[in-house]
C-alpha positions in Angstrom: 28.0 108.5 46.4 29.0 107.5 50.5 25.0 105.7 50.0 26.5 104.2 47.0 29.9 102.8 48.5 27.9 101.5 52.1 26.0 99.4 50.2 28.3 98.2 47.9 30.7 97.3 51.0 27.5 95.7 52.6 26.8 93.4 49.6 30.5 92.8 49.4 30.6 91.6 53.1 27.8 89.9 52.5 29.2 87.6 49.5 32.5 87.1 51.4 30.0 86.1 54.4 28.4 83.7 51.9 31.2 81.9 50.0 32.9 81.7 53.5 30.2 79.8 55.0 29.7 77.4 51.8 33.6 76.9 51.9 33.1 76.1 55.8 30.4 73.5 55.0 31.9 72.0 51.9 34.7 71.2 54.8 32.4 69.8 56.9 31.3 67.7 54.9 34.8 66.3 53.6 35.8 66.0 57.0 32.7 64.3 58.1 33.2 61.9 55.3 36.8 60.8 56.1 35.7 60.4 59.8 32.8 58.0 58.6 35.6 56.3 56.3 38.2 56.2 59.9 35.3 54.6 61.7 34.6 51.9 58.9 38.2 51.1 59.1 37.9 50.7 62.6 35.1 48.1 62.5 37.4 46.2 59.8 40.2 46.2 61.8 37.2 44.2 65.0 37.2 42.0 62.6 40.4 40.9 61.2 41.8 41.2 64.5 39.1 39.0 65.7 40.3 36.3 63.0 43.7 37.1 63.7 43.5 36.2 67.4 41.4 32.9 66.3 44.0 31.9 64.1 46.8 32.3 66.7 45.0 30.1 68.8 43.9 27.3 66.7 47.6 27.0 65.3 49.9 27.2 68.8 47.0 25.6 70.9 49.3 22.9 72.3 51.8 25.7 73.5 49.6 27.7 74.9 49.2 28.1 78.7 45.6 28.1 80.1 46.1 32.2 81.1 46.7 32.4 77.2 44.2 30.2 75.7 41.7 32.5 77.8 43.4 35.7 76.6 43.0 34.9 72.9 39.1 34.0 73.2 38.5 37.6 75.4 40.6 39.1 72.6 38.2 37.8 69.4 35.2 38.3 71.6 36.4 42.0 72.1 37.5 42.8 68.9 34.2 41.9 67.3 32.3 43.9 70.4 35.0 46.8 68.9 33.1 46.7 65.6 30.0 46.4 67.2 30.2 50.0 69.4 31.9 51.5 66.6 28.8 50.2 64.1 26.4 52.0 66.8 28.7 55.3 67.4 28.7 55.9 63.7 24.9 55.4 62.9 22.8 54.8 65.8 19.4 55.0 64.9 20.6 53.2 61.0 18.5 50.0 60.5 21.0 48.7 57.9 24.1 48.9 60.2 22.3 48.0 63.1 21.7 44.9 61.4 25.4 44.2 60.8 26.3 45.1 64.4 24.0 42.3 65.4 25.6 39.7 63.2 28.9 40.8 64.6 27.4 40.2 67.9 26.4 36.9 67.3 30.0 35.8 66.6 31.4 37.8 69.1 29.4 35.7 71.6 29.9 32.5 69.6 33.6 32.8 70.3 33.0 33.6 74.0 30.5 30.8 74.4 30.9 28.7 77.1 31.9 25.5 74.2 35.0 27.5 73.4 35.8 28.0 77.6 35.5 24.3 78.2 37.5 23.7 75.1 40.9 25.8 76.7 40.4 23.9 79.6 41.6 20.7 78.0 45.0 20.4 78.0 45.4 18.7 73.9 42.4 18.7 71.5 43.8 18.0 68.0 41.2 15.2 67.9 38.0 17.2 69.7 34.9 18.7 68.4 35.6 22.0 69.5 38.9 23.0 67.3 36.7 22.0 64.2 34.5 24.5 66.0 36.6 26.8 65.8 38.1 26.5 62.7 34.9 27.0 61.2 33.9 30.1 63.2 37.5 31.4 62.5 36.3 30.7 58.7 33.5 32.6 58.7 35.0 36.0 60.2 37.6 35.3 58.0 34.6 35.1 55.1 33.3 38.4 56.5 36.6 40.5 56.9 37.2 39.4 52.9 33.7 40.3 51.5 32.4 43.5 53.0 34.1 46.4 51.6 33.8 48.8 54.6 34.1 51.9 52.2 31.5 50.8 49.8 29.5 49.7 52.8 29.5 53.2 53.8 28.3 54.4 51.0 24.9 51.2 50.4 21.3 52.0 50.9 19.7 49.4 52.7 18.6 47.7 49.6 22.2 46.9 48.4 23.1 45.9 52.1 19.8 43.4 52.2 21.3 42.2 49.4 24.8 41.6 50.0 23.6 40.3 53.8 21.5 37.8 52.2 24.5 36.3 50.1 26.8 36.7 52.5 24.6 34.9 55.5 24.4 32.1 52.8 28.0 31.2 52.2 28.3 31.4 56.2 28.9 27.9 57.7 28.8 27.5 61.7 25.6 26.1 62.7 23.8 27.9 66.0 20.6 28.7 67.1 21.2 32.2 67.2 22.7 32.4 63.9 20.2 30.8 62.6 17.2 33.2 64.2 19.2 36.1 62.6 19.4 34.2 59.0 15.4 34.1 59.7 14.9 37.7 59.8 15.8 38.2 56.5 
């Protein structure tokens, strides 16, 4: 009878060891999974900052001081670079979102290209090439922050990513060299 009640105490530590360890990993695994979802929010947030900074300098140009004009390009260059890192924190070694981080990249240079620089330099340029510039830049992140669903984009195989890359690439509109090299690879 005491052989009887030791093993029946061992198997019953042992299933309380079990179903304790499967609830520890199911909350893991939720946890993990609203972490991924934080750090998709945070790449969103690169972006439509990125836009937002863009915007704020396209529409008060003219009463902008130079210190200013400088601080909102830094800002949409950094803000994009955010996105980037966080891309590369949250899959490193992910083919499909290292592909994203480099498109994020591009524009991220593109607005801290040495065109935009010479463009805050000038003191009024309503009538320039470069505020079309960067109106269309500004329209393309704004294109971007719209149509990628950072939650579903979570979630895509690299087949559903090609694909949404490939129409999203299409409908983008600024015209570089480096943009177009990375259109090329897919």
């Amino acid at each position: 009878m005491k052989k009887y009640r030791k093993k029946l105490i061992v198997i019953s530590l042992m299933m309380i060891s079990i179903m304790l360890n499967i609830y520890l990993f199911q909350q893991l695994n939720i946890n993990k999974e609203e972490s991924r979802t934080a750090q998709f929010e945070k790449i969103q947030n690169g972006v439509n900052y990125s836009y937002n900074f863009g915007n704020s300098l396209v529409s008060n140009y003219n009463d902008l001081s130079l210190k200013q004009k400088a601080e909102y390009l830094t800002s949409m260059s950094w803000s994009l670079q955010l996105s980037v890192h966080t891309l590369e924190i949250v899959e490193p070694n992910d083919e499909r979102y290292r592909k994203l981080a480099e498109l994020f990249d591009i524009y991220s240079q593109l607005s801290s290209s040495k065109e935009f620089w010479a463009m805050i330099s000038k003191k009024n340029v309503i009538d320039e090439e470069s505020l079309p510039l960067m109106e269309i830049l500004l329209k393309d992140i704004k294109y971007l922050d719209e149509n990628l669903d950072y939650n579903q984009l979570s979630r895509m195989n690299y087949t559903e990513l090609r694909t949404l890359w490939e129409s999203l690439l299409a409908n983008l509109k600024y015209n570089d060299e480096m943009l177009d090299q990375y259109k090329e690879t897919f």
